[in-house]
C-alpha positions as CSV (number, residue, x, y, z in Angstrom):
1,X,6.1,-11.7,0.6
2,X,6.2,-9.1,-2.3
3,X,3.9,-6.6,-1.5
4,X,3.5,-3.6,-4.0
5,X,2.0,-0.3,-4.2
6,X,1.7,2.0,-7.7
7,X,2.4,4.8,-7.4
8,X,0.1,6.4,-10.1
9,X,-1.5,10.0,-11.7
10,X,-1.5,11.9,-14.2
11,X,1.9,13.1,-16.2
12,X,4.1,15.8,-13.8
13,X,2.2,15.4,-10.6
14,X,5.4,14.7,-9.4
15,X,5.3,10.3,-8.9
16,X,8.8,10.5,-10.0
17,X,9.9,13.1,-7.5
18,X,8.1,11.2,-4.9
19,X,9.5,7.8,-5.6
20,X,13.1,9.5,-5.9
21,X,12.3,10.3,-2.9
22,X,11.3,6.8,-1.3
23,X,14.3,5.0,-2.5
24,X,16.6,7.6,-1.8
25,X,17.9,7.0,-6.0
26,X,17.3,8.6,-8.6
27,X,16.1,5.8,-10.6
28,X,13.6,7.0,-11.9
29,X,14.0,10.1,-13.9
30,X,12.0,13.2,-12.8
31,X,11.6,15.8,-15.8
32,X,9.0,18.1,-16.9
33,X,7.8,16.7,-19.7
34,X,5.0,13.6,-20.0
35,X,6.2,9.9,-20.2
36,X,9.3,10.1,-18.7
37,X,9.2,7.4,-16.7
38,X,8.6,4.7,-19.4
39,X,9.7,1.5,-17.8
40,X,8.2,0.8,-14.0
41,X,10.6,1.2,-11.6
42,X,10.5,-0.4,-8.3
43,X,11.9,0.2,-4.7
44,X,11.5,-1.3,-1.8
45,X,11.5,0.6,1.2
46,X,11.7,0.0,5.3
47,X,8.3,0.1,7.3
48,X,9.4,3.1,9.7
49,X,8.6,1.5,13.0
50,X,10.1,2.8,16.1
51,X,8.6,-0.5,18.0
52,X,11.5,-2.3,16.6
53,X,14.5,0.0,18.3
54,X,12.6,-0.4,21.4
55,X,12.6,-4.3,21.4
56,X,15.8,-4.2,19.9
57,X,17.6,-2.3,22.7
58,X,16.0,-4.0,25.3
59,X,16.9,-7.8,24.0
60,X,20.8,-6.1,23.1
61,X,20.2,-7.4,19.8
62,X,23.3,-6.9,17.0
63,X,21.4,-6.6,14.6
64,X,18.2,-4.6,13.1
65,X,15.9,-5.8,9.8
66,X,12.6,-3.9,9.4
67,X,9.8,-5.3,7.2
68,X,9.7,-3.9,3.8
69,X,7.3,-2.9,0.9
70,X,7.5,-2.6,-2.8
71,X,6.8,1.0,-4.2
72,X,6.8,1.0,-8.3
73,X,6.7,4.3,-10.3
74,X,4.2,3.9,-13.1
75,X,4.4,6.2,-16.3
76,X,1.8,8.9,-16.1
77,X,-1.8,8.1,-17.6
78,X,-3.6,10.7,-20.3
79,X,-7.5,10.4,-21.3
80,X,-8.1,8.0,-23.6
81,X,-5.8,5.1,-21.8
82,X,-8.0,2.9,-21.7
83,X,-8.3,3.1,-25.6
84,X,-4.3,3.6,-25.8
85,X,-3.6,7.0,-25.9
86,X,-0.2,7.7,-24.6
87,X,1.8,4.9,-22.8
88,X,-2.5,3.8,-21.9
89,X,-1.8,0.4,-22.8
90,X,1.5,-0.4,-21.0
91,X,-0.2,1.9,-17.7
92,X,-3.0,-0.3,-17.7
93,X,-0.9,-3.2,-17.7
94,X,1.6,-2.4,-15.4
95,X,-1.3,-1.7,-12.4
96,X,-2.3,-5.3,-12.8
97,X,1.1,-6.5,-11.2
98,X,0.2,-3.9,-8.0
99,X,-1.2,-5.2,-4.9
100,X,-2.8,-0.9,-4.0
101,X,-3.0,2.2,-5.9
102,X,-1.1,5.3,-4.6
103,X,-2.5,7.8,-6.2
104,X,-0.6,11.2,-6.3
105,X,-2.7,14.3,-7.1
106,X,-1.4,17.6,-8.0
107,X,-2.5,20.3,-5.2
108,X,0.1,22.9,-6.1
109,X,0.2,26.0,-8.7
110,X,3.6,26.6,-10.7
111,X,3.4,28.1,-14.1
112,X,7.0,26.7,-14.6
113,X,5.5,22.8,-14.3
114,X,2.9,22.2,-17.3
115,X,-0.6,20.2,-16.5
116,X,-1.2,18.0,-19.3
117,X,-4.9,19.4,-18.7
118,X,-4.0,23.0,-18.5
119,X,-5.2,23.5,-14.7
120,X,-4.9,22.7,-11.4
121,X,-8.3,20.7,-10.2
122,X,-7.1,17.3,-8.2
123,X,-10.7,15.9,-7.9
124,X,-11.1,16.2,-11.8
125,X,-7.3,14.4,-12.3
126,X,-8.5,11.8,-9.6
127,X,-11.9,11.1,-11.8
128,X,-10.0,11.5,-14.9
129,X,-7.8,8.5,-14.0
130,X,-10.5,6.5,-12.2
131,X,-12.8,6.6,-15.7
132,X,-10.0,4.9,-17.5
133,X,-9.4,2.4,-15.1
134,X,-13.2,1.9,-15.1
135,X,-13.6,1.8,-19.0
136,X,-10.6,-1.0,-19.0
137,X,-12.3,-3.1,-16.8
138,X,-15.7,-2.6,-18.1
139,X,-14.8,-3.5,-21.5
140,X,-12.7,-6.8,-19.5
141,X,-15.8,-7.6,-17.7
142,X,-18.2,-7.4,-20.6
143,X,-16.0,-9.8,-22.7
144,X,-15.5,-12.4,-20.0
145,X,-19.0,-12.5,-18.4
146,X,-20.2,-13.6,-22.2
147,X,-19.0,-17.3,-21.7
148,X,-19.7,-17.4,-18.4
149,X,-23.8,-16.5,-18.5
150,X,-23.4,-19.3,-21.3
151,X,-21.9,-22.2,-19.0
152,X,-24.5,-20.7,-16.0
153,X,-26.7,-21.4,-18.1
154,X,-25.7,-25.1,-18.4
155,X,-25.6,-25.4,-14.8
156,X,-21.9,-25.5,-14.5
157,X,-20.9,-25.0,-11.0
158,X,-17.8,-22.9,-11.5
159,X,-19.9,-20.2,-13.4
160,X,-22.7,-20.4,-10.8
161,X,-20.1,-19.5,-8.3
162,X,-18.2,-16.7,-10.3
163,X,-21.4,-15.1,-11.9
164,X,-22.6,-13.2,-9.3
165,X,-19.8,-12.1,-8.3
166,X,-19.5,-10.8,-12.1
167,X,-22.4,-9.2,-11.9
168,X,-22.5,-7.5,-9.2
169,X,-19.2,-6.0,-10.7
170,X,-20.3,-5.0,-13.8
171,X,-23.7,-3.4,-12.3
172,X,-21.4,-1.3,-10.6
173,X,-18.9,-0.5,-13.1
174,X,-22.5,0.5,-15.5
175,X,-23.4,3.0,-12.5
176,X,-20.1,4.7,-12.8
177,X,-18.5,2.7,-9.6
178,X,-15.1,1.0,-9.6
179,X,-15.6,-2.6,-8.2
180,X,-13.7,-1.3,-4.5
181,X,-17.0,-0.6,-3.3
182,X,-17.8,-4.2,-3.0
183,X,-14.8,-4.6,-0.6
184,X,-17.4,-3.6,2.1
185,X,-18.9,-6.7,3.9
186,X,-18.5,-9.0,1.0
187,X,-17.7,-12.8,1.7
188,X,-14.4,-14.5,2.0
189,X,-15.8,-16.9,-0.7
190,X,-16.6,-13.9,-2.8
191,X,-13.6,-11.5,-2.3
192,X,-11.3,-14.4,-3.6
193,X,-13.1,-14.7,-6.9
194,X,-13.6,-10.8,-7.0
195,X,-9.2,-11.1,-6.3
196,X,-9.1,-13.6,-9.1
197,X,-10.7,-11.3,-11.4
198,X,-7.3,-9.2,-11.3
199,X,-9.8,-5.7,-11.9
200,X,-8.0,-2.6,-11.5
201,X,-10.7,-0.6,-9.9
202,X,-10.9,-3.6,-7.0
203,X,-7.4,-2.2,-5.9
204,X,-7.3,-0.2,-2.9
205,X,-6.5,3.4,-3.3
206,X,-4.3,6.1,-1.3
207,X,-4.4,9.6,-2.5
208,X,-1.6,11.6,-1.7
209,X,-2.0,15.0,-2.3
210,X,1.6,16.7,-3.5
211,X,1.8,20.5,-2.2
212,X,4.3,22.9,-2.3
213,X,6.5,23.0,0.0
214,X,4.8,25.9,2.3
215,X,1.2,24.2,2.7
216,X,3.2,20.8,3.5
217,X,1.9,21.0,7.3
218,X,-1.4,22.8,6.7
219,X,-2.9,21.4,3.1
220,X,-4.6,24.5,1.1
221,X,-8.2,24.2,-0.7
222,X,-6.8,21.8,-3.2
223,X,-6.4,18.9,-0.5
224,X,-9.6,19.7,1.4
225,X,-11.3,18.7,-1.8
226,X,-9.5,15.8,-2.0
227,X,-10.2,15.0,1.6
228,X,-14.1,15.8,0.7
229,X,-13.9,13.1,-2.0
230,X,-11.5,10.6,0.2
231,X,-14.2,10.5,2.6
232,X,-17.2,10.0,0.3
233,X,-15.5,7.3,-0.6
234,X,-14.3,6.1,2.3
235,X,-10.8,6.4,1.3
236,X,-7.3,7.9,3.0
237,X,-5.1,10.7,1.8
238,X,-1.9,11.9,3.1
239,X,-0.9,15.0,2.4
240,X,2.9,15.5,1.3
241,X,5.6,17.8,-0.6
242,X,7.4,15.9,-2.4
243,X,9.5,18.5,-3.2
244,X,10.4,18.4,0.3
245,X,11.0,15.0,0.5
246,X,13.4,14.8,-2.3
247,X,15.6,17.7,-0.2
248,X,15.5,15.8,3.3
249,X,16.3,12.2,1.4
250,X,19.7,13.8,0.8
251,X,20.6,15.4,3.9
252,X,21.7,13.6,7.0
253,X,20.0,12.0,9.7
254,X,19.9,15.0,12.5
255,X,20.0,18.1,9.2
256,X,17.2,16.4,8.2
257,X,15.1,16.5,11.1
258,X,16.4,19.8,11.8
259,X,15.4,20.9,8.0
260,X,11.8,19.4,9.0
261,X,11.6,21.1,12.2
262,X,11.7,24.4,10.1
263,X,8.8,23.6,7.8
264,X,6.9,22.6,11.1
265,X,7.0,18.9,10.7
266,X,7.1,16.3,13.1
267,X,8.3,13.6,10.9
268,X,9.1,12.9,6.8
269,X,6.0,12.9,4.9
270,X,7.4,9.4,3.4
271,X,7.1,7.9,6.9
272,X,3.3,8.9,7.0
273,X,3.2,7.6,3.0
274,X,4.8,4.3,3.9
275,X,2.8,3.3,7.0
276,X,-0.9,4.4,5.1
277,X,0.6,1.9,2.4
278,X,1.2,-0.9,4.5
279,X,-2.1,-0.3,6.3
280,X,-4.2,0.0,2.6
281,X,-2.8,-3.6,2.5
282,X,-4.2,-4.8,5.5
283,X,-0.8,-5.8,6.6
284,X,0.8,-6.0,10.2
285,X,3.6,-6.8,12.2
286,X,5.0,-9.1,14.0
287,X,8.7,-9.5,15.6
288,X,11.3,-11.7,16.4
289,X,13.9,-10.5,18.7
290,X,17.5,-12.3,20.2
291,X,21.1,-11.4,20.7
292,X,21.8,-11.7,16.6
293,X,19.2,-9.5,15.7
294,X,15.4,-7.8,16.3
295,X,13.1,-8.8,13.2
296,X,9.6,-7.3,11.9
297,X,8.0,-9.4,9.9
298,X,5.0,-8.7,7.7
299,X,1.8,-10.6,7.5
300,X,-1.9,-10.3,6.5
301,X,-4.5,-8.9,9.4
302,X,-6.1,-11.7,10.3
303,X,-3.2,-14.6,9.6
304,X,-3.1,-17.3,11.9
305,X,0.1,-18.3,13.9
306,X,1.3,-21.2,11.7
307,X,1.1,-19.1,8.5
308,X,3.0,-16.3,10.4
309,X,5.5,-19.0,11.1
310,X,5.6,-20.1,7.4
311,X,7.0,-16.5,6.6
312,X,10.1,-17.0,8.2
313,X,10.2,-20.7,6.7
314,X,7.9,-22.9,5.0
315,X,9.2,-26.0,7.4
316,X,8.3,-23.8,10.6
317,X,4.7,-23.1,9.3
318,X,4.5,-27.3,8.3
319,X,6.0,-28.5,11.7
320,X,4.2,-25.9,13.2
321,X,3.6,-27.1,17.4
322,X,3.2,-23.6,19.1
323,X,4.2,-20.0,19.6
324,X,5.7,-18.7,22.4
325,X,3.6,-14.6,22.4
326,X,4.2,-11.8,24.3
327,X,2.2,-8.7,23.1
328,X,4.6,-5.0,22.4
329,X,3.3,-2.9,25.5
330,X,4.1,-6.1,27.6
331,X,7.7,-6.7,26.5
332,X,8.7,-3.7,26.7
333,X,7.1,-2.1,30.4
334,X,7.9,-5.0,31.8
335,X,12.3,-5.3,30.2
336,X,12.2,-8.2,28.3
337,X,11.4,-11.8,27.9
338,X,12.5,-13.2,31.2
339,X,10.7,-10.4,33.0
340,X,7.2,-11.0,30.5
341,X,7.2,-15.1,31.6
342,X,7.7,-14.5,35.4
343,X,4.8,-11.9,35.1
344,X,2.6,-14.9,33.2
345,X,2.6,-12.6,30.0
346,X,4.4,-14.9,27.7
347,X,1.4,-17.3,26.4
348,X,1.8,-20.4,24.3
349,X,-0.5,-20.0,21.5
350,X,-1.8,-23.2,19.3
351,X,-2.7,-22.8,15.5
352,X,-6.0,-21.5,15.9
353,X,-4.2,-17.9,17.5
354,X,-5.0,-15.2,15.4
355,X,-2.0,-13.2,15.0
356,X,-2.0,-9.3,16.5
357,X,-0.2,-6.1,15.7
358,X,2.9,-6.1,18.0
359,X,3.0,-9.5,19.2
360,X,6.8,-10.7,19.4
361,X,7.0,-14.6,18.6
362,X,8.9,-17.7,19.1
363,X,7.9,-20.6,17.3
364,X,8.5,-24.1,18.2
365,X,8.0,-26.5,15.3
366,X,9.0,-30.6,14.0
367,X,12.0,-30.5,11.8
């Protein structure tokens, strides 16, 4: 399942750094001038999830495979994208193929690192970037909903369906809104049409604040005002150098964490990146685990058990019969499998089961 997050803002906020960072490469080049990265790049990183060593030790499994998502590095956006200024075309384009928005905000001074707007004001780069997006889709929406009001009109029952969905879009988009504030409460029926509308503003956003390397465990005033406008919008940020990043992706494992210690970190930033950006896609977890290997596997919140089955193979999902479940906490306190079934923790789910964060699953399915 390809899942992707942009990573988006404006020129030398320090995306490249950042994604340099996440892939441990240098892929993408990271230089102090705009429109360096001119081509998307894209990396796909683990899911850090200690879960999986705990399964994994206790099954003595050989092997280890984390779940994985897509991060791609988008060239930096200037005012007047959605007209075409700079690479505006090509950036507007390029978000279309993304599944989330990061969004990476400048929140540090350095006189050595220009700002293509000449100062350092993260909420005004964050509504900078959101306007264009806006002013893309409001010109998309305007355009389409033409033909569609006509075959309303004319009682066609496709239109009837899409329309108000439309509408409700572009009211929005007219107040100065981007269309994620219908994601709230709206209808299965309707989010899929909203989804097949392919808006960029309907994308979920992350805003990661990038600080220097001293306020990387504290903030400063820059990310409290982004944390003022996350919340307004009801919205996550996570704050990160990646400055410091791109230093511990180079060091080894135990230099690293010693490195990380001494900037009063628990953990890499990245780690805190990577699981917000599986959560903004509503994605979970679940595992497989025997004496080959231990196995996360990624699927939608919500998915039932056959279509978690199909993600390992289409044939399990189609001769899906049941799934052996034992939830994390279970497995583990109690040492295992055997242990979890003579405690009458293993259940045999059918296809109805709703599929939880944690479980560990073994399907039986009709070849």
């Amino acid at each position: 399942m390809g899942f992707k997050c942009g990573i988006v803002g404006l020129p030398n906020v320090g995306k490249s750094t950042l994604f340099n960072a996440l892939t441990r490469t240098a892929a993408a080049q990271a230089a102090n001038y705009p429109f360096c990265t001119i081509e998307p790049n894209t990396g796909e990183v683990a899911v850090p999830d200690p879960r999986l060593q705990a399964i994994a030790k206790i099954g003595k499994s050989a092997n280890i495979v984390p779940t994985r998502i897509s991060f791609v590095d988008i060239a930096g956006l200037v005012r007047g994208a959605s007209k075409g200024e700079g690479l505006g075309n090509q950036f507007l384009a390029n978000i279309r193929e993304v599944d989330a928005i990061v969004h990476v905000l400048r929140c540090f001074e350095d006189d050595d690192i220009t700002h293509v707007e000449g100062r350092i004001d993260p909420v005004s780069d964050a509504e900078t970037v959101e306007t264009e997006l806006m002013l893309s889709d409001l010109e998309s929406l305007e355009r389409r909903i033409v033909q569609f009001r006509k075959r309303a009109s004319s009682k066609d029952k496709e239109a009837l369906t899409v329309l108000p969905v439309m509408e409700q879009a572009l009211g929005l988009l007219q107040d100065g809104q981007p269309v994620r504030f219908m994601l709230n409460g709206i209808a299965a029926e309707d989010l899929a049409i909203l989804q097949s509308l392919n808006l960029l503003t309907s994308k979920p956003v992350l805003y990661v604040c990038n600080v220097a390397e001293g306020d990387a465990a504290t903030g400063n005033q820059y990310t409290e005002a982004v944390d003022e406008m996350a919340t307004g919008q009801g919205a996550e940020t996570v704050t990160i150098s990646a400055a410091i990043e791109a230093e511990v992706a180079q060091l080894p494992d135990e230099e690293a964490k010693e490195y990380l210690e001494a900037m009063n970190l628990d953990e890499p930033g990245l780690d805190r990146l990577i699981r917000a950006g599986y959560k903004l896609l509503h994605l979970i977890t679940y595992f497989t685990v025997g004496p080959k290997e231990a196995r996360a596997w990624t699927v939608e919140r919500g998915s039932k058990a056959p279509q978690a089955a199909g993600v390992i193979h289409t044939d399990f999902e189609r001769g899906f019969i049941r799934a052996q479940t034992i939830a994390y906490h279970d497995y583990v306190n109690l040492g295992g499998e055997v242990a979890a079934k003579e405690a009458g923790k293993a259940r045999d789910e059918g296809k109805e089961y709703i599929v939880q964060d944690g479980d560990i699953m073994l399907f039986r399915f009709n070849t």
